[in-house]
C-alpha positions in Angstrom: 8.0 -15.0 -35.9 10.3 -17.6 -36.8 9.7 -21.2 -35.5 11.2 -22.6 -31.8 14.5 -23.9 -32.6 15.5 -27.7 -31.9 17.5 -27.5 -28.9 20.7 -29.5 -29.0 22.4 -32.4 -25.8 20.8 -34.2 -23.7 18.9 -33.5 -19.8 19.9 -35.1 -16.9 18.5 -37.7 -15.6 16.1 -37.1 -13.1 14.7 -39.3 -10.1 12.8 -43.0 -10.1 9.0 -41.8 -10.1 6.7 -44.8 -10.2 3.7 -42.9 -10.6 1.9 -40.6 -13.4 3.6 -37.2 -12.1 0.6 -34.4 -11.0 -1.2 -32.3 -13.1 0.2 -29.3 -11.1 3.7 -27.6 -12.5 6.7 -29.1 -11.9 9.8 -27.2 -10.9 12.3 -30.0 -12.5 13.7 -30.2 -16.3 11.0 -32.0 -18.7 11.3 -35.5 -19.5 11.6 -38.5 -22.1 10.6 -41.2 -20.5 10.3 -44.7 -21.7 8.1 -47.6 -20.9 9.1 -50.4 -22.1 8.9 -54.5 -22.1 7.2 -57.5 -23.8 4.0 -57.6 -25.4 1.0 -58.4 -22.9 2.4 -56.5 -20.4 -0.1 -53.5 -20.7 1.7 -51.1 -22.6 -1.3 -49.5 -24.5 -3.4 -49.7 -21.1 -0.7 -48.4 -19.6 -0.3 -45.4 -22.2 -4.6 -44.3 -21.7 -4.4 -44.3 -18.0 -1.4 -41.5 -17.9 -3.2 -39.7 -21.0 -6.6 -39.7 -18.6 -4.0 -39.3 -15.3 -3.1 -36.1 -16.8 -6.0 -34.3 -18.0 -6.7 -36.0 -21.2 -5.6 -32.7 -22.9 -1.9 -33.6 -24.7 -1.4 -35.7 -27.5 -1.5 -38.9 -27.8 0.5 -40.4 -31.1 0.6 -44.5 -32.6 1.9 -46.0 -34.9 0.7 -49.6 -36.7 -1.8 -50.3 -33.7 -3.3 -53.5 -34.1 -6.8 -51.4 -33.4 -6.4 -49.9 -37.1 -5.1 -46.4 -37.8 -5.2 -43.1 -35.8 -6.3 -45.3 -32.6 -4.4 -46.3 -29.2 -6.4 -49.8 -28.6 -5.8 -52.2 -25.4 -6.6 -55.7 -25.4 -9.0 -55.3 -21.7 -11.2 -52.9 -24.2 -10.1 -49.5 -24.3 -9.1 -47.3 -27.1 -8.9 -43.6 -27.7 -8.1 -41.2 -31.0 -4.6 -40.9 -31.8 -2.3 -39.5 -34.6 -1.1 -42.1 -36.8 2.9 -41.6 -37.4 3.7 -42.5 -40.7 7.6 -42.6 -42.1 8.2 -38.6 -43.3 6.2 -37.3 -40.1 7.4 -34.5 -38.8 7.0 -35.0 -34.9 8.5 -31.9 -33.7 7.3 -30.1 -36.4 3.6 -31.2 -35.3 3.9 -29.8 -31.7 5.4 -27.0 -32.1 2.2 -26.1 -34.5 0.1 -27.4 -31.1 2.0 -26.8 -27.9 0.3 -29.5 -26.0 1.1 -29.7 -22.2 2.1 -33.3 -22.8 3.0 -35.9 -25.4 1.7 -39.6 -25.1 3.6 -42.2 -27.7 2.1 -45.4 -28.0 4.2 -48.3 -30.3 7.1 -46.2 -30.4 8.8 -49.8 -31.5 7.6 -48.6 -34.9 9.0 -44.9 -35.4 11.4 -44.3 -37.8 14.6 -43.9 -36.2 16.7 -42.7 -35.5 14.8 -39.3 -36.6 11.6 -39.7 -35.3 12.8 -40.5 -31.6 15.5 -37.8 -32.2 12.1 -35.7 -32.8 11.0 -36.7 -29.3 14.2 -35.9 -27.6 13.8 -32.3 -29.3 10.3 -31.8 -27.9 11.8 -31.7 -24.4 14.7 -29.9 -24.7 13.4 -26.9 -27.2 9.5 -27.4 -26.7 9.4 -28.3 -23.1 7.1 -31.2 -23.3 7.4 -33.7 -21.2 7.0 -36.9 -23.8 5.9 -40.3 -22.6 6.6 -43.2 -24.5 5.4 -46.6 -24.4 6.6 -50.0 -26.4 8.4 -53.3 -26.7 11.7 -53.4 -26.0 13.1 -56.3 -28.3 11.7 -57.5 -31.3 10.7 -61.9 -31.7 14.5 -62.3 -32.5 15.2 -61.0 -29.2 17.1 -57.8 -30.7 16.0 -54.1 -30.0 13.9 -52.5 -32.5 16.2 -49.9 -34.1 13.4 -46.9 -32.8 14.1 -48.7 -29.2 17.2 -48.7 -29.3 17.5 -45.0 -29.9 15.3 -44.2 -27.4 17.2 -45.9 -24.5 20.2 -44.1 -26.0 18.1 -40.6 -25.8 15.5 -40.9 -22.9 15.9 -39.4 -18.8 14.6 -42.6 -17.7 14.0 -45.8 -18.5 11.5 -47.9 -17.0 9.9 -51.6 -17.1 6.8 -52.2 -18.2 4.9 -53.3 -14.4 2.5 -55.9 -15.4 4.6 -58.9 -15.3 3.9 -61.8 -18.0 5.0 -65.3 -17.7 6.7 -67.9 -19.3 5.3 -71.3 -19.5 7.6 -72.5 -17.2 6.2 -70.1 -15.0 9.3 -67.9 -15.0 9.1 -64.3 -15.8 8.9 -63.4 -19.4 11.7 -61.8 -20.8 11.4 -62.1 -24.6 9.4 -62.1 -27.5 8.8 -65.1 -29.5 6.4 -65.8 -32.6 5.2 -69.0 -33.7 3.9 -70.9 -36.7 1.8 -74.2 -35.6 2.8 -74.0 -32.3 6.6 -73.6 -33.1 9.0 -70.9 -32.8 10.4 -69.4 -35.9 13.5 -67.0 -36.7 12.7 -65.5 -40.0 10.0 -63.5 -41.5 9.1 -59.5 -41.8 10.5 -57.8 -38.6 6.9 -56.5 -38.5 3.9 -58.1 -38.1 0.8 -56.3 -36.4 -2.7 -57.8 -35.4 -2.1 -61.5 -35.1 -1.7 -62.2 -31.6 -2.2 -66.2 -32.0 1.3 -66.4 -33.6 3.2 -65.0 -30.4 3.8 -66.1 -27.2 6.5 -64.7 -24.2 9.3 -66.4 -22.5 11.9 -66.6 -20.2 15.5 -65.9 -21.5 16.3 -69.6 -21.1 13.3 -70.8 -23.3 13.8 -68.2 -25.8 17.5 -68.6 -26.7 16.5 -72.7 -26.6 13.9 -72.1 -29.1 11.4 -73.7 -26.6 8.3 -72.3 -26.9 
């Protein structure tokens, strides 16, 4: 039998929901939802407690985790078994083959885009899944990360990461920054996983001031 077909447009939006949705069917469209925000704010934490909230029985996908490849790590300890996306990987491809009853995407910052997040969209609409995915928002120059980006353009909802992280000042932390000897610097690899010395998080004001 040939293969489920990659269904085209978009679904509509559907309502705020601040929790993991229940096990139990749901009678609404499937979703792409996004979590999103700066780093410390308990993305990868965030990511394991839905997978477990769920059943523990869809897939859970990284990409470049600081923990090493093919694992979801959080910085309070936990880590599970993931599928490492590489650039070529086929997401939709890969659950069609499985039909999990959900998807969890941890680093989705570092997806290919736009095809791998257009990947996610297609899960939904032609698969059915709802897909769950959790990164940062902006890279340490303040700009979206082009897999970001797409998914904001693509996803039902978009929501804030909820663990709030603050700037020095004691202000909410709003950006990225990354440092070298204590200062902020603007160039470099867009990339840089693992070292967690050379960043920090800051307000807006601080950021754009290069004030870290």
């Amino acid at each position: 039998m040939p293969g489920p077909v990659r269904a085209p447009g978009t679904v509509p939006a559907a309502a705020f929901t601040p929790a993991p949705p229940a096990r139990h069917h749901r009678a609404m469209s499937h979703e792409l939802v996004a979590y999103l925000g700066v780093m410390d704010a308990g993305k990868s934490t965030l990511a394991l407690q839905y997978h477990h909230s769920l059943g523990g029985k869809g897939v859970v996908y990284t990409s470049m985790d600081r923990g090493g490849e093919g694992v979801v790590s959080s910085r309070i300890g936990l880590s599970h078994e993931a599928r490492e996306v590489k650039p070529g990987f086929d997401i939709y491809d890969d659950l069609a083959a499985t039909r999990p009853p959900y998807v969890i995407v941890d680093e989705v910052q570092f997806l290919e885009a736009p095809k791998q997040i257009n990947h996610l969209a297609d899960a939904v609409d032609g698969l059915e899944l709802d897909v769950y995915a959790f990164g940062l928002k902006t890279d340490f120059l303040g700009r979206l990360f082009p897999a970001t980006q797409r998914l904001i353009e693509l996803a039902d909802r978009v929501e804030e990461l909820p663990v709030r992280v603050n700037c020095w000042c004691g202000e909410r932390g709003t950006h990225n920054a990354r440092l070298r000897d204590g200062v902020m610097v603007f160039s470099g690899d867009l990339v840089e996983v693992g070292d967690m010395d050379s960043y920090t998080v800051l307000c807006r004001r601080h950021h754009r001031a290069g004030l870290a």
